[in-house]
C-alpha positions in Angstrom: 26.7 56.9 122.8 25.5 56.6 126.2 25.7 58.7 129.4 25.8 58.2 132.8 25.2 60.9 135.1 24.3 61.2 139.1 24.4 62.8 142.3 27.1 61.6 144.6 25.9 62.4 147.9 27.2 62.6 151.5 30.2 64.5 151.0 30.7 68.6 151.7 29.1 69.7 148.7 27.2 66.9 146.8 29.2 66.3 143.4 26.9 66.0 140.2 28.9 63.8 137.9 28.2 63.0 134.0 30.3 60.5 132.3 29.9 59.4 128.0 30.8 56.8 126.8 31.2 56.4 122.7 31.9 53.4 120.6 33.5 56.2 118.4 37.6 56.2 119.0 40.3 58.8 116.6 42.9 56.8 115.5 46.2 57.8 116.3 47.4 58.2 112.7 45.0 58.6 109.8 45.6 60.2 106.7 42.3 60.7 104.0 42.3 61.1 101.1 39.3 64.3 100.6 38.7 65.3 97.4 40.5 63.9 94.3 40.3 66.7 91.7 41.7 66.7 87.6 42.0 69.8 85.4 40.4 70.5 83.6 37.4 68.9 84.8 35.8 66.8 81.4 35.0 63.1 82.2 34.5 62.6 78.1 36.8 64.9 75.7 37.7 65.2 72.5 40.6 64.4 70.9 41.3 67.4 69.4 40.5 69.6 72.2 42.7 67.7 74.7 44.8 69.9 76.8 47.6 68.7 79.8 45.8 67.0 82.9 46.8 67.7 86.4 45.7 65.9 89.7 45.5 67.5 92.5 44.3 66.3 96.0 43.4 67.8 99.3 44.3 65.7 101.6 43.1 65.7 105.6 44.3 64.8 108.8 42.2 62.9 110.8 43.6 61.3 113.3 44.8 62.6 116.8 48.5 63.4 116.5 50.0 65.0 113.2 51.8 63.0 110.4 55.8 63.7 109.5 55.2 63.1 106.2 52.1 61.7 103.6 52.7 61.3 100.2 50.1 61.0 97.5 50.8 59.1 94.2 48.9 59.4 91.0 48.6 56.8 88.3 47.1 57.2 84.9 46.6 54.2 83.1 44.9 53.5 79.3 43.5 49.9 79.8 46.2 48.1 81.9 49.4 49.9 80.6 50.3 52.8 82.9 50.5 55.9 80.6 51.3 58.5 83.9 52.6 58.4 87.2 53.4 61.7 89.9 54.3 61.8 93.8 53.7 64.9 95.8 54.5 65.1 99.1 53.7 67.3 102.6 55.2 67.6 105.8 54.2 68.3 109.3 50.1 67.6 108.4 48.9 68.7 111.6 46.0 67.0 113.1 42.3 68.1 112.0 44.1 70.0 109.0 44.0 69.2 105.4 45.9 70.7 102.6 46.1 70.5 98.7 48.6 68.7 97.7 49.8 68.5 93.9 52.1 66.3 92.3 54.2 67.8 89.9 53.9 67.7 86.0 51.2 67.2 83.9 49.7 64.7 81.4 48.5 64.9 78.4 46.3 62.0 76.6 47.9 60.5 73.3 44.8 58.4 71.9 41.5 57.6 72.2 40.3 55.8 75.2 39.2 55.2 78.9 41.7 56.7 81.1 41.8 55.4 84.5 43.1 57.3 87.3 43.7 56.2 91.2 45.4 58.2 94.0 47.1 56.4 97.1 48.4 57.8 100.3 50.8 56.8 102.0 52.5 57.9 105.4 56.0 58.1 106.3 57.5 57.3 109.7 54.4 55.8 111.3 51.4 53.5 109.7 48.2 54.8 108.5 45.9 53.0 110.8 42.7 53.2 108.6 43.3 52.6 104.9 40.3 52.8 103.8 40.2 56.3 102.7 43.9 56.4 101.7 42.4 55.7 97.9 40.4 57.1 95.3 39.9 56.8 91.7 38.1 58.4 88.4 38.1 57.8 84.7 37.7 60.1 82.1 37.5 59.4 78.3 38.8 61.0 75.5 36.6 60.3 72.6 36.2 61.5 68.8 33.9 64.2 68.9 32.1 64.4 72.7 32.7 66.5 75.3 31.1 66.4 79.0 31.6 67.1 82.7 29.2 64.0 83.4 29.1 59.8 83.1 25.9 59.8 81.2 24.8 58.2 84.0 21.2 60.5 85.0 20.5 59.5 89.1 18.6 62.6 90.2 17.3 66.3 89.1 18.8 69.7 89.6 16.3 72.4 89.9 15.9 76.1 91.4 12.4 75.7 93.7 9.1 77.1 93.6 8.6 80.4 91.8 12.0 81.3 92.0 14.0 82.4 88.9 18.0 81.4 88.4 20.4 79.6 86.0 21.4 76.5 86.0 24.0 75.3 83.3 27.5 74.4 83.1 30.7 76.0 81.3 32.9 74.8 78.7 35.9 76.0 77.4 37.6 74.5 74.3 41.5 75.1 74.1 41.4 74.7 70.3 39.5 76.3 67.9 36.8 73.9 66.0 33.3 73.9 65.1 30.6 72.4 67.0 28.1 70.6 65.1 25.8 69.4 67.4 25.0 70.3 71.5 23.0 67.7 73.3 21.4 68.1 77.2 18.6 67.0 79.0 15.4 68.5 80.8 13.3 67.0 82.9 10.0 69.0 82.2 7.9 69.7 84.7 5.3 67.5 86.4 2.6 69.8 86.6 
């Protein structure tokens, strides 16, 4: 960003003037693709307490004039066969709004496996004019016996603060009745 401002002098009242300038420009139509959601929210669950998937999506208007119509797709697939696919649609997404937007029917794993998911937008009557956030994907597994709302994958700590009591923990809720024979987390114990 830069500004330019002055004094423009010798006329009745001398006009102070400010003028910025940004590198930064809206597009006219652009369509994002916010937050890609699936419930319930496991990324590794068991087969035998799979329960029907949904998708939804919110999905934001962020470019300056508002969009007829943006459609969001889902796709499911197990390796490269697609297993699932849903479009929902909105109309009228008025400019700096978002809105959830959920395709209908849900899906419901068969086997054992990495499911991968993707969402696309797509924009009816005029073109997206930054594609780069009209995608997102996930995967989620359904395994033999484990159940989690993480990858596995540890990149930082979660903690309360200094002297300060709480609860920290997550919630799971099995659809089937079964018996759990073994409950694994982690701690990162402290470094004092």
């Amino acid at each position: 960003k830069f500004t330019i401002a002055g004094i423009m002098q010798d006329t009745a009242s001398d006009v102070l003037f400010a003028y910025e300038l940004d590198s930064i420009s809206q597009f006219s139509y652009d369509a994002s693709l916010d937050t890609f959601k699936w419930q319930p929210a496991y990324t590794m669950l068991p087969d035998q307490q799979v329960s029907p998937f949904s998708f939804p999506a919110i999905v934001t208007n962020e470019g300056a004039n508002s969009i007829p119509t943006v459609n969001y797709n889902v796709e499911v697939k197990l390796g490269v066969s697609s297993v699932f696919s849903s479009l929902g649609s909105y109309s009228n997404l008025l400019s700096g709004s978002n809105t959830l937007v959920s395709p209908p029917g849900n899906y419901t794993p068969t086997a054992i496996g990495i499911y991968n998911v993707s969402g696309v937008l797509t924009t009816l009557g005029f073109a997206d004019q930054n594609p780069t956030n009209d995608t997102n994907s996930f995967s989620f597994s359904v395994t033999d016996t484990v159940m989690a709302r993480d990858n596995g994958v540890i990149n930082s700590a979660l903690g309360i603060g200094g002297n300060l009591t709480g609860v920290l923990g997550q919630i799971f809720t099995l659809p089937n009745t079964d018996i759990l024979t073994s409950v694994t987390f982690r701690c990162n114990a402290p470094s004092d």
